[in-house]
C-alpha positions, 0 to 999 in steps of 0.5 A, a space after each residue: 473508530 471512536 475508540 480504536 484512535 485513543 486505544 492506539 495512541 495508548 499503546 503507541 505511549 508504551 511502544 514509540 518504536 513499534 512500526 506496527 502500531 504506527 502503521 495502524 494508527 496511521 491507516 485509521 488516520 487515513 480513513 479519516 481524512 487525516 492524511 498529513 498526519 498518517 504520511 508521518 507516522 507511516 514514515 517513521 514507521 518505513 525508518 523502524 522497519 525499511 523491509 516492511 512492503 506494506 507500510 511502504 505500500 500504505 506510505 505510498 497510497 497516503 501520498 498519493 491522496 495528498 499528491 505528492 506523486 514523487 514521494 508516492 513513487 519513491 515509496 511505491 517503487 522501492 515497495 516492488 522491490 523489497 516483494 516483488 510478490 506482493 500484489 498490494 504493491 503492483 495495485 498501490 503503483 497502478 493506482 498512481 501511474 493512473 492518476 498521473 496519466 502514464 496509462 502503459 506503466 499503470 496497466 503494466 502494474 495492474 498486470 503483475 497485480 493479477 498475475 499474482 494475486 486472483 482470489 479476491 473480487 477487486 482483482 478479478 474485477 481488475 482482470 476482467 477491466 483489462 482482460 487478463 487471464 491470471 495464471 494457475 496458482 495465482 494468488 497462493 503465494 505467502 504474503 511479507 
């Protein structure tokens, strides 16, 4: 991490606008700690590129460590609606309707999360937790 911080930054100087760089500078701040300042870089980022599920994904977990849960839904929200395919979504709107208490929508989510995706462990630990059996094929899809 030492190095992977300033490395960023130097490339974010030569490319301000690259929401790509933003987004992974903003993920590296998250993991350490630095959440507030990852919220605005994943928003400036979410600006550049409005389509992009996983910044919106990533934007929504990092307000939802800060508890700003409205803002983590919005974000999330429109996330699953932008690819609704891509399970990252359905897991991040889980995560936040469990810490909000709506236990029905997380479960909800956690579904259509191993409904599409069931070839990593944390999904398959999330399916045996809720007792689904994911569908053939699952977890094929091209992800955005």
């Amino acid at each position: 991490y030492d190095k992977a911080e300033p490395r960023l930054r130097y490339a974010l100087a030569f490319n301000p606008d690259d929401a790509s760089i933003l987004n992974d500078l903003a993920i590296l701040l998250s993991v350490l700690g630095r959440n507030d300042e990852a919220a605005r870089l994943l928003e400036r980022a979410a600006d550049l590129a409005p389509l992009r599920a996983d910044i919106l994904v990533n934007l929504g977990k990092v307000h939802t460590e800060r508890k700003d849960y409205i803002s983590a839904h919005m974000r999330l929200a429109r996330a699953t609606q932008t690819a609704p395919d891509f399970p990252r979504g359905w897991l991040a709107r889980s995560e936040l309707d469990r810490r909000r208490g709506f236990a029905s929508a997380a479960a909800a989510s956690a579904r259509r999360a191993v409904e599409l995706e069931n070839s990593s462990e944390a999904y398959r630990a999330l399916a045996a937790a809720l007792a689904i059996k994911p569908r053939p094929g699952a977890g094929t899809k091209a992800r955005p």
